[in-house]
N, C-alpha and C positions, 0 to 999 in steps of 0.2 A: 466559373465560381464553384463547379462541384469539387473542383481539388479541393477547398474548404468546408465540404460537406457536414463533417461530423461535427465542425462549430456552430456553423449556420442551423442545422438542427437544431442541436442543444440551445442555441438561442429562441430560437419558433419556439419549442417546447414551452421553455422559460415563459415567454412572453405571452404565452397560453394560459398555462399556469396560473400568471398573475392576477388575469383578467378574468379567469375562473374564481381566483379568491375574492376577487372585487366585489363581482355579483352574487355570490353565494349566502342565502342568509345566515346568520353567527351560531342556531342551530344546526344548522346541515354542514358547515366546513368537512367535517369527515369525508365526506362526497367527493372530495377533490383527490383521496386516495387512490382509484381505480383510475380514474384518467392521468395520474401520473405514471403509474405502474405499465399501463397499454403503452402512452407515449414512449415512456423509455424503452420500452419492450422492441417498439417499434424504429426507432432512432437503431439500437441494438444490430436488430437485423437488417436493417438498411447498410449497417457499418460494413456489412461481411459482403455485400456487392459490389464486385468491381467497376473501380471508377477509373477513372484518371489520375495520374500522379503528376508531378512538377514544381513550380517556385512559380511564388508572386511576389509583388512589392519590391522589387528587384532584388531577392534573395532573402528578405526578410523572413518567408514563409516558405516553408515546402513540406510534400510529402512524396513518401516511399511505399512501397508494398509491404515495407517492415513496419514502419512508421504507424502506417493505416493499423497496420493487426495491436502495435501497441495502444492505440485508443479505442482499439476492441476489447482488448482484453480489459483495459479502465471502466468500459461501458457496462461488461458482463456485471465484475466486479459490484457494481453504482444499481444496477437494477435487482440482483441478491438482497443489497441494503437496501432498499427503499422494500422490498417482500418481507425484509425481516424488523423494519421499522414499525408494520402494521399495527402492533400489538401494544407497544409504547406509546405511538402518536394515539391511539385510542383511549388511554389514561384522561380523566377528569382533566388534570392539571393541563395535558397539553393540545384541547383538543380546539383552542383558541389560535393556536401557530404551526397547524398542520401544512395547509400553505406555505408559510414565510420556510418551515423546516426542509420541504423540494425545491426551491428558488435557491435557496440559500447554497443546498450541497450541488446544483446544477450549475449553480455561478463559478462554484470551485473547480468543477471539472470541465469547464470551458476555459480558464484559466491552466488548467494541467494539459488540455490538447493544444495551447497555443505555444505553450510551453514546450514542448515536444516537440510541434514542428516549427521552430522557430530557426532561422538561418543565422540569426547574428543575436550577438547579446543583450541588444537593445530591447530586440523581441521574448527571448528570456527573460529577461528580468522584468517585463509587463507579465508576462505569463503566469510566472513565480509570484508575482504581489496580487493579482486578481486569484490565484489558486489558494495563498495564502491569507490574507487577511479573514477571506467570510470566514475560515476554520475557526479564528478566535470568537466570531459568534454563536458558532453550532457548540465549541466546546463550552462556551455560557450559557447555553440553552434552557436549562434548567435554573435559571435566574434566580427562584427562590430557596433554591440549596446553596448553601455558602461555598461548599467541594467544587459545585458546578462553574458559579463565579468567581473564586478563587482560578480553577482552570483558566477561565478564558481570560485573566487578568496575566496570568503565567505565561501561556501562547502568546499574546501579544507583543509582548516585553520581551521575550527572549526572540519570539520571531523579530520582532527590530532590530534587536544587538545581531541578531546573525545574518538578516539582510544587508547590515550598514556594514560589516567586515564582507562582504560580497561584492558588495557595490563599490566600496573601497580598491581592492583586488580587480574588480571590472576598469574601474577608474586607471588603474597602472598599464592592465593590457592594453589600453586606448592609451594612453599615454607614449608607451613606448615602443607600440606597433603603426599608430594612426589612425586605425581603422576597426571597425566592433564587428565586421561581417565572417563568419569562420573560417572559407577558406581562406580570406584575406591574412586573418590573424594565423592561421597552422602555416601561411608561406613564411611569414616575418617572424614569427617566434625563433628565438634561439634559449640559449642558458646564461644569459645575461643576470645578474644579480637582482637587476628592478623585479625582471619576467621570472625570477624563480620565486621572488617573493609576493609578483602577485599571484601568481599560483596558488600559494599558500595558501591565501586571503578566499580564495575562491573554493580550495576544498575545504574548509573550515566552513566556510557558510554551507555549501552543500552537506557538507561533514553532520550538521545541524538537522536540517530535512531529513537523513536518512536516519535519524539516531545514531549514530555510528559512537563510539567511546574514543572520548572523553567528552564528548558532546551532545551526548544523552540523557545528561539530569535534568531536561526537564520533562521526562518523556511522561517516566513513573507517574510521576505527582497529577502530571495533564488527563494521562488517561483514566487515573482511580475518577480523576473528579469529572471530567466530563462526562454524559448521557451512555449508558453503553455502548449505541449503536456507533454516534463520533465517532469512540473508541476505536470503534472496527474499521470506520472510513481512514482515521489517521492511522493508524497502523497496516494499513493495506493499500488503500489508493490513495493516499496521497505518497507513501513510502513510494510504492509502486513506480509512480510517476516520476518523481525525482530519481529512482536509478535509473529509469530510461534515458532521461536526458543526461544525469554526470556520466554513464555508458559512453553514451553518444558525444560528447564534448571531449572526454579523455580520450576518445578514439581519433575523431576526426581535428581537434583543435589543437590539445597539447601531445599528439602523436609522439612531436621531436624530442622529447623531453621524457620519454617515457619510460626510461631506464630510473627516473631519479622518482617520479609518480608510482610508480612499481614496488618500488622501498618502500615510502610512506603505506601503501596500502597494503604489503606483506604483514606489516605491523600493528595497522589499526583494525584489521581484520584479526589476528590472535586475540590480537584484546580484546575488541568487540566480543569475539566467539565466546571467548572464557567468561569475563566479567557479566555481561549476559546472562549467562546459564550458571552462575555460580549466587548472582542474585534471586534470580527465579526459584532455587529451591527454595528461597527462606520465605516467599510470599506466602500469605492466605487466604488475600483478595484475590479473589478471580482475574481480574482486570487486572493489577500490579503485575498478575502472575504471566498474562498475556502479554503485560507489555514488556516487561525482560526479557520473556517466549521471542517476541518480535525483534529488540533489539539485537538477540543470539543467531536470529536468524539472516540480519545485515551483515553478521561477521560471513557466513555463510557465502549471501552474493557476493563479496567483494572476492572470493575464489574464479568465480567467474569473470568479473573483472578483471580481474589479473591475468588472465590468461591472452587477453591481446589479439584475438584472432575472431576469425568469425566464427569458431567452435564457442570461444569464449561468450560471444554475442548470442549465439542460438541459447546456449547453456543457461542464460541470466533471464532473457525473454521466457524460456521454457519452464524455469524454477518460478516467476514471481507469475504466470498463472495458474501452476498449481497450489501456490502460496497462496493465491486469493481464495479457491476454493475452500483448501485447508482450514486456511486461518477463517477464514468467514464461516465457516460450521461450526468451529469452536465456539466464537463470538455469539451466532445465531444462538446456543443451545444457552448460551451465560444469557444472552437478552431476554428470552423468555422468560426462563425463572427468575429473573430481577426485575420484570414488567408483572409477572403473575405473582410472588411472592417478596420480593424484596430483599432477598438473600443474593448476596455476590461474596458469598466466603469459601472456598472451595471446602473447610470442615459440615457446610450445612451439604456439602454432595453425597454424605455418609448415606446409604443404602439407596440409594434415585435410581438404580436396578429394578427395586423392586416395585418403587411407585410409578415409576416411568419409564420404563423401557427401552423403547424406541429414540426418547430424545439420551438418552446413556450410549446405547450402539452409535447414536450420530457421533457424540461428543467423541466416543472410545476414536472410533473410526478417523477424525480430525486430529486428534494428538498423534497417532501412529504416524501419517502422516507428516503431521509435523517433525514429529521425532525420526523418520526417514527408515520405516519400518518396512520391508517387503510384504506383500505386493503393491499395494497400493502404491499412487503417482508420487508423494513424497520421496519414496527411496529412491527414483528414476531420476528425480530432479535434484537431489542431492548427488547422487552418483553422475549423474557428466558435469555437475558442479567440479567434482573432484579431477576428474577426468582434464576436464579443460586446464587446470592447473598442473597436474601432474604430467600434459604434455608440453609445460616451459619448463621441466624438471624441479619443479618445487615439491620435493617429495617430504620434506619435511613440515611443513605449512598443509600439506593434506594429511598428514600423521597428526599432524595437532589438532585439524578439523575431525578426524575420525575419534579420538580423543573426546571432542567436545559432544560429537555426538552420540557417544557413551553415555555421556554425563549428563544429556537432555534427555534420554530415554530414561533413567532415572525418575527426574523429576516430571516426565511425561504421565511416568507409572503412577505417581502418587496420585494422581488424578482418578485414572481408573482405578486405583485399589481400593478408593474413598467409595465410588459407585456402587461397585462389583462387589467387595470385601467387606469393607466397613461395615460395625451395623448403628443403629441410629434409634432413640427411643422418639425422636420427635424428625423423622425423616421426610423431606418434600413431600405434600399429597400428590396424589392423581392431580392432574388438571388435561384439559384437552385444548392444543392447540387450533389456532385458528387458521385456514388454509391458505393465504397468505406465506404466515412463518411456515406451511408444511412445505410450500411449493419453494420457498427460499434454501430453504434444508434439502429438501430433493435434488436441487439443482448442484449443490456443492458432493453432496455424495456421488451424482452421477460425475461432477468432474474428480472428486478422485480416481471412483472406480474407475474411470473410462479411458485417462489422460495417461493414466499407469501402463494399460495396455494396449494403446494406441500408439504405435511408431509413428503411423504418418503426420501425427499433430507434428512432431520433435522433428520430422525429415521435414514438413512442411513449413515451419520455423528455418530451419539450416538451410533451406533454399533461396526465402529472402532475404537471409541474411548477407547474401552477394553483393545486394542490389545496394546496402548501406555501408558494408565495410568494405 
């Protein structure tokens, strides 16, 4: 049972958890923050010791050496969030559902690692609905703002329509293969009319999960209105998770087919890139702004993707956790002043240089980043992005990526120029974080700095990546 390790955890934990909130009296819940933080801390590091690898349930389940590092990277990810949650879950209003708020995002991410290693689609698609459904509660979190429930009424609904086109699409591969297990279905696939359409079906739903354009609209709306921190989960680890496995599905499933899969995603990735980064300039909410930020940056992986080889695989694995570091500093530094002050407008970031310092260099430091700025890990993970592509000779598709990333450095800047530049007659006070958020923020800086000049993370990445492609 250790090759199921990092579920079985997360469930102990869970089931910890619960029973800590049980007994806790309704004054002290707060209490139950440090011991989820250790737990996961702890789960974390257990991830990174080698176990065993293999398949159980007769193929329903397995894991890899790649496998493993991707529900590492989810774990990092989930443990950042919960450091950066501190500050929020300590608010008046929420300090009745600090409990239910760890349960809830640990249910999801046992759902995203079963999802991952799941052998056949059957398994997928339990994975995907236990990952998915609690998100429409976290995105409700905030139950007594209308934004907040409005969100999670939006996620719901649109996550049904795009589960039921998935399932549908699953329905036809079983249909006209016989069987839901992947190698079975990558021996019998051909280009049969049914199998290219249910294809279709299947990347439209996943199309969904990733944000990807023209299946995006409901990203915006979800993220303004759910809790920041959500915010951060759905656009990080949950995106996260879901390219791991359409990765891994388009690789090993629809292999045969992969010239006509290729197309579609030469294209949905321009668009993505462009539409993306061409809405993000016009945002003002911080969170709209991020979450454009995020969907520009699905255009991105899908370069990786396309590339088809295990350069491509290293490149995709290597991009989304420096994406996690990135983007969760951004996040972290927007969660705090909209925990301590209420402001999510990027005009109220006019002069935060001067009243806050430290959270401004974080922030600066996570757009560069983002925007794939030398030195930092960003540019490293955008460059074998490109790389990977430009060695199936798509050299026009990384001229339009280099293009976009022009255009995201742009509207990267307007951020810091608001900070740094701007000045501001009623500019964010001082306030002083709590260490918690310091240590959440640290831990993202050190993965910029470090992952940028670290070769052997990216050779150590390309190594495993034998062992899946």
């Amino acid at each position: 049972m250790l090759i199921m390790r990092h579920e079985l955890l997360l469930v102990a934990i869970t089931v910890i958890l619960l029973l800590v909130e049980i007994f806790l009296p309704q004054d002290k819940k707060h209490k139950i923050i440090l011991p989820a933080i250790l737990l996961m801390a702890l789960v974390t590091i257990i991830g990174f010791i080698p176990g065993p690898t293999g398949v159980l349930f007769g193929g329903m389940y397995g894991t890899s050496p790649l496998i493993l590092l991707m529900k590492n990277i989810l774990n990092i990810g989930v443990l950042i969030i919960f450091t950066q949650s501190v500050s929020w879950l300590k608010l008046e209003e929420q300090k009745e559902k600090i409990g239910e708020y760890f349960v809830i995002l640990l249910s999801t991410l046992i759902g995203m690692d079963y999802m991952i290693s799941s052998g056949d689609f059957l398994m997928f698609y339990l994975g995907l609905e236990l990952a998915t459904i609690p998100l429409a509660t976290l995105a409700a979190f905030e139950r007594f703002k209308e934004k907040s429930a409005e969100a999670g009424v939006k996620l719901i609904f649109t996550s049904a329509l795009s589960s039921g086109i998935l399932l549908y699409g699953l329905s036809m591969i079983y249909g006209t293969t016989g069987t839901v297990y992947f190698p079975e279905v990558s021996a019998a696939y051909a280009s049969a009319p049914l199998q290219i359409l249910a294809f279709i079906f299947f990347f439209a739903g996943m199309a969904f999960k990733i944000s990807l354009v023209p299946f995006h609209l409901w990203a915006a709306d979800v993220y303004e209105g759910a809790p920041i921190n959500v915010t951060s989960y759905l656009s990080v680890i949950s995106k996260g998770a879901a390219v791991f496995i359409f990765m891994i599905i388009l690789y090993t499933v629809f292999n045969k087919i992969a010239l006509m899969w290729r197309d579609v995603i030469y294209v949905i990735s321009i668009l993505t890139m462009t539409l993306g980064n061409l809405f993000a300039m016009r945002q003002r909410n911080i969170k709209r702004f991020l979450a454009f930020s995020s969907i520009a940056q699905a255009g991105f992986i899908l370069l990786g993707i396309i590339g088809q080889s295990q350069l491509g695989m290293t490149t995709v694995v290597y991009f989304v956790l420096v994406y996690i570091f990135s983007n969760l500093g951004a996040f972290g530094v927007a969660a705090i002043i909209s925990s301590k002050t209420g402001k999510e407008s990027i005009d109220d970031y006019d002069g935060l240089y001067r009243t806050n310092p430290m959270l401004s260099l974080t922030m600066m430091l996570a757009l560069f980043s983002l925007a794939g700025i030398p030195p930092v890990a960003g540019f490293f993970g955008k460059f074998f992005l490109f790389t990977a592509a430009a060695k199936q000779g798509m050299y026009i598709l990384v001229f339009i990526a280099v293009l976009n990333t022009i255009i995201s450095l742009y509207y990267y800047l307007l951020v810091v120029k608001a900070m740094f530049l701007n000045q501001s007659d009623r500019p964010i006070t001082y306030f002083k974080s709590d260490v918690y958020t310091k240590l959440g923020l640290a831990m993202c800086i050190a993965g910029i700095i470090i992952i940028g000049f670290a070769s052997p993370v990216y050779e150590f990445i390309l190594k495993l990546s034998y062992g899946l492609y």
